[in-house]
N, C-alpha and C positions, 0 to 999 in steps of 0.2 A: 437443542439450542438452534438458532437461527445462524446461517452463513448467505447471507447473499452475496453474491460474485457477479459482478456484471460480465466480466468474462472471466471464463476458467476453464483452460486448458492444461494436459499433461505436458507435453512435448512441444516446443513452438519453435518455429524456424521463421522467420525474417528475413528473405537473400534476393541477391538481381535486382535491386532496385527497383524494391517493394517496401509499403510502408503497412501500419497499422495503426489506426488511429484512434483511441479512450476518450472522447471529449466534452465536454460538456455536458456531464451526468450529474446529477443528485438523487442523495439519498434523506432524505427527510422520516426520522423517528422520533415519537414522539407520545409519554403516557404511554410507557412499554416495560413490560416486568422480563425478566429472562430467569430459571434458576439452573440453565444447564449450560450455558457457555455462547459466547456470541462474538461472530466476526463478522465485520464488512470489511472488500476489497473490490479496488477497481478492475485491477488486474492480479489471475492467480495462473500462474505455470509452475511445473516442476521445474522444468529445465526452459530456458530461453536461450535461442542463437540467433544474433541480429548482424550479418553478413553482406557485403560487396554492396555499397552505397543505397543502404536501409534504411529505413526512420522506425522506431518504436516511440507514438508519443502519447502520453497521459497527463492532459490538460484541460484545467478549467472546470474541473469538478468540484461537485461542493455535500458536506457532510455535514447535516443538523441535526444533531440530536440532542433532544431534550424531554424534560422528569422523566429519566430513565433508572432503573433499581436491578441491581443484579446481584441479589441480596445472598447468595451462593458464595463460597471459594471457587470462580471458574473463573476462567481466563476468557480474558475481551480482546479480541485484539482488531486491530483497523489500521492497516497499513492500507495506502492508495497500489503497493504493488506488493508481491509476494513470489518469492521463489525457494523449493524446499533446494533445488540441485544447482548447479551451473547455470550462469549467467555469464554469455560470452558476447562484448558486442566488438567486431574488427573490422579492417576492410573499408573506410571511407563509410564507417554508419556512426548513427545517435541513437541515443535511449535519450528522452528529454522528458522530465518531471515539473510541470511547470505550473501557476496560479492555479494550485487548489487549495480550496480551505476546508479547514474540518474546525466546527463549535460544537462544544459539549456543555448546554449549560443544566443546571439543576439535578444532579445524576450523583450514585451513588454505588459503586463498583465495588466490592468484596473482596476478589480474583484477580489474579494477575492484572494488570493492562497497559496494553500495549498499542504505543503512540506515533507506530514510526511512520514514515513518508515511504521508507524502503523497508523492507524485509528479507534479507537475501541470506536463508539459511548454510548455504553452503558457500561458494567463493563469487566476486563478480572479477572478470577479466576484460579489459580493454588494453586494444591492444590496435598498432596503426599499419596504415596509414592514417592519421588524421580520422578517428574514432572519439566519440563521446561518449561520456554520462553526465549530464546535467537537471542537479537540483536546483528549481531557480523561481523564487518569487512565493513560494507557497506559504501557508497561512495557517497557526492552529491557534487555538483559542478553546480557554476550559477556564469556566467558573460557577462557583455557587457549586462544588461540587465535594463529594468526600470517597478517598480511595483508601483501602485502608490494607492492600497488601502491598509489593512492590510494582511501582509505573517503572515506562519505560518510555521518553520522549526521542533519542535520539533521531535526528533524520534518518540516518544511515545505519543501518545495524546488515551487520556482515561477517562472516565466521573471515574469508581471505580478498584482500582487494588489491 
């Protein structure tokens, strides 16, 4: 199956007021068959720590896919972030998720799929002084479409927050 990752790191540290900046990317699919499993992600870490007046920011991305068939039982999934471990952001920093959109028009999913903005398989912790997470503005859109196992749209999906 296809993963493309615009970035994808195991381990990432964020600290000393340092930023990281995801912006303005698109992923345009389109007349695409998959039968083994398919994920796009903006950003992919294991683990993320964003420390001592940090920015982590993933903004203004956009996801078009369209006649797409994924005529298999496999799992789709396309969160704009992903993390399998820890997600710590403390200390006078932001994680900021802001004006992305993702459209899926004419498409037909099998397999899981999965719709999140966040993907944080283990815990996310914020913690201050004066520390963010914000989801703000973003945009999905799905039509003409047919999924025929269980979706998952939540923005947030996260085992502990």
């Amino acid at each position: 199956g296809a993963s493309p990752s615009l970035v994808s790191i195991s381990g990432m540290t964020i600290s000393n007021h340092s930023e990281l900046q995801v912006l303005f990317n698109t992923y345009d699919v389109n007349s695409y068959t998959d039968r083994t499993g398919f994920g796009m992600y903006m950003l992919v870490a294991s683990s993320l720590t964003v420390s001592d007046y940090s920015v982590v920011n993933v903004s203004g991305a956009a996801y078009t896919i369209s006649n797409t068939v994924m005529p298999s039982a496999v799992p789709t999934n396309m969160p704009l972030f992903r993390a399998s471990l820890p997600v710590t952001i403390t200390s006078n920093s932001q994680f900021l998720i802001s004006n992305n959109k993702k459209t899926i028009s004419s498409a037909t999913y099998n397999g899981l799929f999965k719709w999140n903005i966040v993907e944080a398989l283990s815990s996310i912790s914020v913690t201050g002084p004066n520390s963010q997470f914000n989801i703000i503005g973003n945009a999905m859109s799905l039509s003409d479409a047919t999924l025929t196992d269980v979706n998952d749209w939540q923005a947030l999906s996260a085992t502990v927050i």
